[in-house]
Backbone bond lengths (Angstrom), bond angles and torsions (degrees), N, CA, C in turn:
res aa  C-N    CA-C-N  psi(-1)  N-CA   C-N-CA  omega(-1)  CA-C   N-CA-C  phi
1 X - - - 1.437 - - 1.533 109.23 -
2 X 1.489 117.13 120.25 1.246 101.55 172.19 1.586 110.58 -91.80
3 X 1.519 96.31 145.92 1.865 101.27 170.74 1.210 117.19 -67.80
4 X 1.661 115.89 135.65 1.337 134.62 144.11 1.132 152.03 -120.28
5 X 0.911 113.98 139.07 2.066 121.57 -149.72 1.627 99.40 -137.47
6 X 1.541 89.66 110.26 1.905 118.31 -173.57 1.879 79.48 -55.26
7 X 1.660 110.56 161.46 1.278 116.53 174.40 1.968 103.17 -104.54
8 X 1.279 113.99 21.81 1.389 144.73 162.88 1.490 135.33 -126.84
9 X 1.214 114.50 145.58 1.441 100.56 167.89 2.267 107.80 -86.11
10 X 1.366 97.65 137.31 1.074 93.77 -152.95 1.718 93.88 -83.99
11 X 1.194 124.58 -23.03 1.610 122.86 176.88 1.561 94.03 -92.49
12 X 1.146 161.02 48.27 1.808 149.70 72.03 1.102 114.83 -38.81
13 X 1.671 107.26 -63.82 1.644 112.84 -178.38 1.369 95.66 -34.83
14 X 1.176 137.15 -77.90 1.586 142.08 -117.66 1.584 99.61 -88.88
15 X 1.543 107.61 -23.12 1.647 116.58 -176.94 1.441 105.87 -90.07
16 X 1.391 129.02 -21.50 1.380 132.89 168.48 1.250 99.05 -74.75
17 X 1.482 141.90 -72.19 1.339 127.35 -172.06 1.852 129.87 -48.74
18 X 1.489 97.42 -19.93 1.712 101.91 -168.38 1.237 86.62 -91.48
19 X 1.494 142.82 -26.98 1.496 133.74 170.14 1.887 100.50 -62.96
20 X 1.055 118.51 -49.71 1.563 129.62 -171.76 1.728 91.89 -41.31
21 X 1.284 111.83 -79.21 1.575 127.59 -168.56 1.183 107.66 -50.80
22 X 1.902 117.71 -30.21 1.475 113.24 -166.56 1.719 98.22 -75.55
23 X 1.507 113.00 -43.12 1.480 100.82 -168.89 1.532 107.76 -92.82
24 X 1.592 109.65 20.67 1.339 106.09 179.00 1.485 150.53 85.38
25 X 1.544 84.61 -5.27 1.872 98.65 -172.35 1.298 101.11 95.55
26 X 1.296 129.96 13.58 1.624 128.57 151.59 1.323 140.67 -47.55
27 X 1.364 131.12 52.14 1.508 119.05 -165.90 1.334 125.00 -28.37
28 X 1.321 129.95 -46.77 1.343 138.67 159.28 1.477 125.62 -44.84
29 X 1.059 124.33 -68.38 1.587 140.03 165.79 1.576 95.84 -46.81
30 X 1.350 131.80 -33.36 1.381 115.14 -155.94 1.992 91.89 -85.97
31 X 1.324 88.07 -41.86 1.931 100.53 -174.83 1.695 100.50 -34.56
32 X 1.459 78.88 -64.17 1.742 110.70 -169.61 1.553 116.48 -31.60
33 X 1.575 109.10 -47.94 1.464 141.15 -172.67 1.183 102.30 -97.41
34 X 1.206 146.31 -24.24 1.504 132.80 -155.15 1.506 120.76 -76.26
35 X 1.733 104.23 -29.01 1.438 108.68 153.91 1.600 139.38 -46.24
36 X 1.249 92.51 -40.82 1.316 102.69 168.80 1.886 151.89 -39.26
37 X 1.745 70.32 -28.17 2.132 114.13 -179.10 1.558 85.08 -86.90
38 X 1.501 140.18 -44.53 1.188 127.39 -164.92 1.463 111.36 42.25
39 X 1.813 113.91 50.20 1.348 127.55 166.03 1.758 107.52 -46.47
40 X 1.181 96.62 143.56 1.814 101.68 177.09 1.385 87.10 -124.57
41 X 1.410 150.30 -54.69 1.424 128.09 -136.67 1.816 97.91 -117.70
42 X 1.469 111.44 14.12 1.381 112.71 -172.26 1.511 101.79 -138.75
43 X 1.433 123.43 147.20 1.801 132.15 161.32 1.203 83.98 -121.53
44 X 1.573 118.91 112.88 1.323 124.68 122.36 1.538 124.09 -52.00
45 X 1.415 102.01 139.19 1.601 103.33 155.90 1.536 106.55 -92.12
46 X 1.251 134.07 159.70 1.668 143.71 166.28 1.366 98.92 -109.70
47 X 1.449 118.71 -25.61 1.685 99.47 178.23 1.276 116.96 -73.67
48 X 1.812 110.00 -34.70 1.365 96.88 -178.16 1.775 117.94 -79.08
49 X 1.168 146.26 8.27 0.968 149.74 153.04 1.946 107.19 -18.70
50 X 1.781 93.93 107.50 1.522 78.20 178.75 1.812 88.80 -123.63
51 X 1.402 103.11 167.49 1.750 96.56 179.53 1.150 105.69 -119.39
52 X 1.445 127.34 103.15 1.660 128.97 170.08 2.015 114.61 -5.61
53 X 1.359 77.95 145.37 2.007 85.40 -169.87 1.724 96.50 -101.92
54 X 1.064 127.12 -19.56 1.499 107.08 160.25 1.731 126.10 -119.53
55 X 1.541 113.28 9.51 1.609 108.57 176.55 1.588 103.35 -122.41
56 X 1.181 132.07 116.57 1.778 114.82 164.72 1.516 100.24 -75.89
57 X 1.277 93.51 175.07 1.622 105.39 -150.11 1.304 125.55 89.58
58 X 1.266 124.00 -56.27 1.715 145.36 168.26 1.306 122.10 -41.71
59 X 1.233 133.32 124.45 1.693 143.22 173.50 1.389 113.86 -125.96
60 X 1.294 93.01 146.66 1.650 94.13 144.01 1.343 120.05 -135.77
61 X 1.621 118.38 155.76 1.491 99.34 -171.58 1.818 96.43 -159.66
62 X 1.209 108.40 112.71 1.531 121.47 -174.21 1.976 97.22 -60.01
63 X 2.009 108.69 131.18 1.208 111.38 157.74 1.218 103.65 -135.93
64 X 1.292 101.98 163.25 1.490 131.96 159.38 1.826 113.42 -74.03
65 X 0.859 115.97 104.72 1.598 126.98 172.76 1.775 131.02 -107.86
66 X 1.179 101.89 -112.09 1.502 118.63 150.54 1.276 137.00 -87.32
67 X 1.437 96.80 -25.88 1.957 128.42 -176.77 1.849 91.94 -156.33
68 X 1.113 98.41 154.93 1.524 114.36 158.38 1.438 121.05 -67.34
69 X 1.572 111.28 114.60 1.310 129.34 -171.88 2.022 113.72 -137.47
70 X 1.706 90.61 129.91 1.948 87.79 149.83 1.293 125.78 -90.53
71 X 1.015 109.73 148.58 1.558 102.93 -176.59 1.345 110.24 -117.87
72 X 1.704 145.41 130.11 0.859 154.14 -138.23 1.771 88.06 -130.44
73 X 1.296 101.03 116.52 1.724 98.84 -177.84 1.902 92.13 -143.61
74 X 1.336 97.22 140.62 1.718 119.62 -143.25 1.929 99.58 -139.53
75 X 1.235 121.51 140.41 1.225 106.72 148.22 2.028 121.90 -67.49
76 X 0.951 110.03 142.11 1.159 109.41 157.42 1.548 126.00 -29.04
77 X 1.489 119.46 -31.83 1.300 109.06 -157.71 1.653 102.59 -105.16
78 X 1.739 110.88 -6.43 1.100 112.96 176.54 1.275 111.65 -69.73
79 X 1.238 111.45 141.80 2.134 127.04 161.25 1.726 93.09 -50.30
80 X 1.552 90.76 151.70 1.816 115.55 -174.50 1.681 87.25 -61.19
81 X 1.322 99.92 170.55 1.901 109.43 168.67 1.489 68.05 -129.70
82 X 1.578 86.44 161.05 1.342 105.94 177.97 1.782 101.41 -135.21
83 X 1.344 107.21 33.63 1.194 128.53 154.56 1.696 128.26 -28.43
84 X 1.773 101.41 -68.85 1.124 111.38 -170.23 2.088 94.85 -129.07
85 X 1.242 117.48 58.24 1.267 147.56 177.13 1.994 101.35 -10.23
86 X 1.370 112.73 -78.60 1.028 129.10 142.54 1.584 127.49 -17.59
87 X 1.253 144.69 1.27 1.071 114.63 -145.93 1.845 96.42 -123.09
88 X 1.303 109.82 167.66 1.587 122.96 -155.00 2.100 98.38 -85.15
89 X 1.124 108.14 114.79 1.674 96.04 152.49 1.201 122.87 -61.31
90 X 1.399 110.22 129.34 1.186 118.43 -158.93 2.020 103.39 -109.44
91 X 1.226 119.22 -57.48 1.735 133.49 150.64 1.560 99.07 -153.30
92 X 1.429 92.20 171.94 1.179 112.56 168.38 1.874 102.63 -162.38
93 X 1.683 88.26 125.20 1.097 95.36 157.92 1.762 142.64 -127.54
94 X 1.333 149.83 -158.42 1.006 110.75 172.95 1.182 157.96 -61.98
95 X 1.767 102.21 -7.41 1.714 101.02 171.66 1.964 98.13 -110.62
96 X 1.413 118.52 0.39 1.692 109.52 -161.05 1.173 90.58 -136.47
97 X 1.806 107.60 153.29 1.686 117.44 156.71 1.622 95.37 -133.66
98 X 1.002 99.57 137.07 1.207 128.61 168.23 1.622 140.58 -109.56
99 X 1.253 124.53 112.59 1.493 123.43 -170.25 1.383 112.33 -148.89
100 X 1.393 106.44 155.57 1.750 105.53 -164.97 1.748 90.72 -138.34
101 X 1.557 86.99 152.36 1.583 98.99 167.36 1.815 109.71 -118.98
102 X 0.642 142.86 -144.34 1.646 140.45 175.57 1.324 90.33 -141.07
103 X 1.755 111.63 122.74 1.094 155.98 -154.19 1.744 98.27 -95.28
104 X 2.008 102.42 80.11 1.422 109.62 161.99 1.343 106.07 -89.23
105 X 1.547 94.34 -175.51 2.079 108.89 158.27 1.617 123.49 -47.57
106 X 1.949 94.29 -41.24 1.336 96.86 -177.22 1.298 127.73 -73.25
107 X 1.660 124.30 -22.99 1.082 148.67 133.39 1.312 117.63 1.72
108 X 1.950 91.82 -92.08 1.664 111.42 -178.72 1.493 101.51 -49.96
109 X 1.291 130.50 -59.85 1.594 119.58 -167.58 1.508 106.37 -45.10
110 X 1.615 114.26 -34.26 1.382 96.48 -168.76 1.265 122.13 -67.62
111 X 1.608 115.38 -26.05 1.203 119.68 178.09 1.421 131.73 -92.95
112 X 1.577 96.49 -16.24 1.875 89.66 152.88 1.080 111.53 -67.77
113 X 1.488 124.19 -47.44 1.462 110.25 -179.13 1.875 124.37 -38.09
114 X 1.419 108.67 -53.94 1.377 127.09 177.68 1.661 102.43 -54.28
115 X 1.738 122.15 -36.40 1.039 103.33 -148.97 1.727 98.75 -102.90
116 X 1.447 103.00 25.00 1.917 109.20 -173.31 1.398 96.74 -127.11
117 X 1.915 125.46 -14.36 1.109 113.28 -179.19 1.528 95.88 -85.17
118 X 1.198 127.22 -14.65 1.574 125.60 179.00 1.335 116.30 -66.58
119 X 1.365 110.66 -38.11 1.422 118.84 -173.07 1.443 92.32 -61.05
């Protein structure tokens, strides 16, 4: 068996995203609230919070983990994006999936791009 070790803790992941969905894709509310998770093995950013340009429900939101990562957190019932093609399952449970890629330049461009075609 070879060992594997998520580059997240996957019960943060899953407690950062159900706050995400709870305040809706709120950057503010999420800032506001994010204390609340009293994350130990994760830094969210709230600024980078971006919200997918063709699924609601859908985020993305750059953290600090083990390595620098976005994390792409989805309802369950949404279709895959094929956004970040590449990118790691992170959990999934019955209402969320969650997956991260490691949060380069090429990355961020993609998601300003996504996050100006929304505007």
């Amino acid at each position: 068996m070879i060992p594997f070790q998520l580059p997240i803790d996957a019960g943060e992941a899953v407690a950062l995203a159900d706050l995400i969905l709870e305040v809706g894709g709120h950057a503010g509310r999420l800032k506001s609230r994010l204390p609340v998770l009293k994350l130990q093995r994760i830094v969210a950013d709230p600024a980078t919070l971006t919200a997918d340009t063709t699924h609601p429900e859908t985020w993305y939101i750059a953290v600090q983990a083990k390595e620098a990562l976005i994390l792409h957190i989805t309802a369950s019932s949404a279709p895959a994006v094929v956004l970040f093609p590449k990118s790691m399952m992170i959990s999934r449970t019955h209402n969320l999936v969650i997956s991260a890629v490691t949060d380069t330049p090429e990355h961020r461009a993609v998601l300003k791009a996504a996050a100006a075609a929304a505007r």
